[in-house]
C-alpha positions in Angstrom: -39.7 -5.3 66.2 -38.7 -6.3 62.8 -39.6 -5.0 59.8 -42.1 -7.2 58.1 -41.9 -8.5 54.6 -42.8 -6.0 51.6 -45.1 -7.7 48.8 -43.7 -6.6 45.5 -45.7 -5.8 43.3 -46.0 -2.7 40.3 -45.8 0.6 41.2 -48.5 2.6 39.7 -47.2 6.0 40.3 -45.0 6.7 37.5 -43.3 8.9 38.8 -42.3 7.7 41.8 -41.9 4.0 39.6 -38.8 6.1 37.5 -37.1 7.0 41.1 -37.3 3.3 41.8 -35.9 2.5 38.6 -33.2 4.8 38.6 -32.4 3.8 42.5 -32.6 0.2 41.7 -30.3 0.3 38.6 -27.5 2.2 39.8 -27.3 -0.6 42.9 -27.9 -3.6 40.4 -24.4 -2.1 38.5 -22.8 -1.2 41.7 -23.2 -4.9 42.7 -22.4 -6.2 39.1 -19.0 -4.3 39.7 -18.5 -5.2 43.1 -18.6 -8.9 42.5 -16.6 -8.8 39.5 -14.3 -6.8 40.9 -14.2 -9.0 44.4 -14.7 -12.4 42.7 -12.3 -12.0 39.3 -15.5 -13.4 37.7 -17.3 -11.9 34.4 -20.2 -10.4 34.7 -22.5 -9.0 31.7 -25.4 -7.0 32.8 -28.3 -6.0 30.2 -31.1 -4.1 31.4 -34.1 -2.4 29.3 -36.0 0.1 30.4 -40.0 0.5 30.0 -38.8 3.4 27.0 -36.7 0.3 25.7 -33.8 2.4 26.5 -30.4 0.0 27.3 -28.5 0.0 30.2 -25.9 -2.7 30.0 -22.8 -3.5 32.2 -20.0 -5.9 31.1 -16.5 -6.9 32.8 -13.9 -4.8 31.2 -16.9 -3.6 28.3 -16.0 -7.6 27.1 -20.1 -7.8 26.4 -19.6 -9.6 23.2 -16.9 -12.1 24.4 -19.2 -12.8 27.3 -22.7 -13.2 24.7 -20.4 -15.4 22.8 -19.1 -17.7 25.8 -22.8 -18.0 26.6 -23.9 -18.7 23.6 -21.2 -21.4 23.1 -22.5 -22.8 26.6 -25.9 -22.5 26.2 -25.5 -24.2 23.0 -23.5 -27.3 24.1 -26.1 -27.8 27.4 -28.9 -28.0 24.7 -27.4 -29.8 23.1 -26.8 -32.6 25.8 -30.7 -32.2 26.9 -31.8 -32.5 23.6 -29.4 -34.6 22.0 -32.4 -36.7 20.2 -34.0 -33.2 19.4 -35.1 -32.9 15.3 -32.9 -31.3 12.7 -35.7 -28.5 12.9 -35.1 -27.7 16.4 -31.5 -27.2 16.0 -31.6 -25.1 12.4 -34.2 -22.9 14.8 -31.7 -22.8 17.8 -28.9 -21.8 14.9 -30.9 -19.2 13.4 -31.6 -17.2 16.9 -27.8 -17.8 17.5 -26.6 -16.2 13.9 -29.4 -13.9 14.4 -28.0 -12.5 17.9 -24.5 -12.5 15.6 -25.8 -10.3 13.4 -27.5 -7.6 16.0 -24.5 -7.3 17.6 -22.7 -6.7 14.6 -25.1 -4.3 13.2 -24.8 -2.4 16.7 -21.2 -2.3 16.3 -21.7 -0.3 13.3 -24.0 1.9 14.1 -21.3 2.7 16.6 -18.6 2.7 14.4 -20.8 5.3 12.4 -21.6 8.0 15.2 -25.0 6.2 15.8 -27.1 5.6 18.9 -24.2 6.0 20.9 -26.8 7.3 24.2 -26.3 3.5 25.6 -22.6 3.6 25.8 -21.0 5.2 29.1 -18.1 6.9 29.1 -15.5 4.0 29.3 -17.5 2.8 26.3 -16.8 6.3 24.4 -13.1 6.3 25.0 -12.9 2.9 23.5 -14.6 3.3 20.9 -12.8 6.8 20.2 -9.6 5.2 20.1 -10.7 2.2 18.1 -11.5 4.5 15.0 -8.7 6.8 15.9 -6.6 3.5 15.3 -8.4 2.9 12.2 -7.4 6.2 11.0 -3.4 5.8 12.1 -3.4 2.0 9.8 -5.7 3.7 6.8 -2.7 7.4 6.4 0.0 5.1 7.0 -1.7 2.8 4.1 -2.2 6.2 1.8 1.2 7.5 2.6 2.7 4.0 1.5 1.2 4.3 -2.2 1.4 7.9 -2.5 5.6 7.2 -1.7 5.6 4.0 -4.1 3.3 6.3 -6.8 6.4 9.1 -6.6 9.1 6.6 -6.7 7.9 4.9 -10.0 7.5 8.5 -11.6 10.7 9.4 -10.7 12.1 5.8 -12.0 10.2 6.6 -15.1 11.9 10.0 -15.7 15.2 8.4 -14.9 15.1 6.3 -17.8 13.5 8.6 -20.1 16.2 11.1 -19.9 18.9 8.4 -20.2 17.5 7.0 -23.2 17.4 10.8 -24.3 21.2 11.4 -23.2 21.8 8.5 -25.3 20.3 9.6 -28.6 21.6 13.1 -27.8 25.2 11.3 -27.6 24.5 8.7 -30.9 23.2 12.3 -33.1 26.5 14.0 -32.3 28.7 11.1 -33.0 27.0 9.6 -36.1 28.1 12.9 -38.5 31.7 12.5 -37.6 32.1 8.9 -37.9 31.0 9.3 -41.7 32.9 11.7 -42.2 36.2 10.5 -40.9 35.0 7.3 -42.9 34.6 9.2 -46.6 38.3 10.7 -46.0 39.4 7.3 -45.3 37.8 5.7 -48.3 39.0 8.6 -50.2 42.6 8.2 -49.3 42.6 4.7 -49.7 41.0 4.9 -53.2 43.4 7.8 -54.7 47.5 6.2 -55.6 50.2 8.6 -54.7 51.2 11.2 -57.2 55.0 12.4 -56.1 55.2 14.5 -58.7 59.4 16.0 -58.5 62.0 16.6 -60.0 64.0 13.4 -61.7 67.0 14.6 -63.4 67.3 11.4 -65.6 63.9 11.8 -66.7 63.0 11.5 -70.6 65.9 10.3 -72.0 68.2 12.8 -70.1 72.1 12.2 -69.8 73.4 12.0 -66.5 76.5 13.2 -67.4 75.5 16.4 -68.4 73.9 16.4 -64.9 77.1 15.6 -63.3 79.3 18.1 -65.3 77.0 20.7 -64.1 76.1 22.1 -67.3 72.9 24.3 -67.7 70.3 23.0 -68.4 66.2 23.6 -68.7 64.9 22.3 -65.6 61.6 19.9 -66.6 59.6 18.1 -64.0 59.7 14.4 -64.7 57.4 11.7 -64.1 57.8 9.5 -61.3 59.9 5.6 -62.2 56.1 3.8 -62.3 54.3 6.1 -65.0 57.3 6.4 -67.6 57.8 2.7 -67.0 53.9 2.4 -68.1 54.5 4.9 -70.9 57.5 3.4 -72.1 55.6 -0.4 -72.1 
């Protein structure tokens, strides 16, 4: 004999009600898996509990992608249905649309923060561990890039500085010997030469006592061009 048909209706035990719960749920994500798995199809699963707890299964933990493809598709069918709808209608369809937008973003966060993270498995957890642990890799690489452009433009910095100081080091050092090189110069330059010797035809001497060797008192002339000015 058969088994005869079970009216469904609420369980009032509450007790045994969680034991159905808990039974039924793990079989409703069993078979979400199984046909997604079977049929390459994408399933999202969202179930709330009567704590308003969230269970939620989603092909390859795509839940927002697949929300979003809905969304897309529920929003051209209506519309097509309502294609003579009012402008009111559709601002209200927009708003529940942006408002499901910004839910799931705010969830995201909340993740993304360390909060209510009791409705993610442990898939979820992993993902979301190495999504901030690639945050972390792009923000040090980011730090480590100014911190090596900060150092470089110091060091360019101090470059410079001590050439310019080389350079003043080098202009102080040469500056006192260039002016005095220059005074001697000027100084030769501005003083005649003064060849003071011995002339023995000077001042009306005869040379031919100078030839004939006779002593005589040795004076020191003057050079040709002051006895020619002396005797003008």
């Amino acid at each position: 004999m058969g088994r005869g048909k079970v009216q469904l209706k609420r369980i009032e035990n509450k007790i045994n009600r969680q034991v159905t719960f808990s039974k039924r749920r793990s079989g409703l994500l069993k078979k979400a898996n199984e046909i997604s798995v079977l049929c390459d199809a994408e399933v999202a699963l969202i179930i709330f509990s009567t704590k308003g707890k969230l269970y939620e299964y989603a092909t390859d933990s795509c839940m927002d992608k697949i929300l979003e493809r809905y969304e897309r598709y529920s929003y051209a069918e209506k519309v097509l249905i309502s294609a003579e709808s009012d402008t009111q209608g559709n601002w209200c369809h927009e708003y529940r649309k942006l408002k499901a937008k910004v839910e799931t973003i705010q969830k995201c966060q909340k993740h993304l923060m360390g909060e209510d993270l009791e409705s993610l498995n442990l898939k979820e957890l992993q993902q979301l561990e190495q999504q901030l642990e690639n945050s972390l890799k792009h923000i040090r690489s980011r730090k480590s890039q100014l911190m090596l452009e900060s150092i470089n433009e110091l060091q360019r910095k101090l470059v410079e500085k001590q050439k310019v100081q080389k350079q003043q080091v080098q202009w102080d050092q040469t500056q006192p010997q260039t002016s005095s090189s220059s005074s001697s110069f000027m100084m030769r330059e501005a003083l005649p030469t003064t060849n003071i010797s011995n002339y023995p035809a000077a001042a009306g001497e005869r040379i031919e006592d100078v030839a004939a060797g006779q002593p005589q008192h040795v004076r020191i002339g003057l050079p040709p061009w002051m006895l020619s000015h002396i005797n003008g």
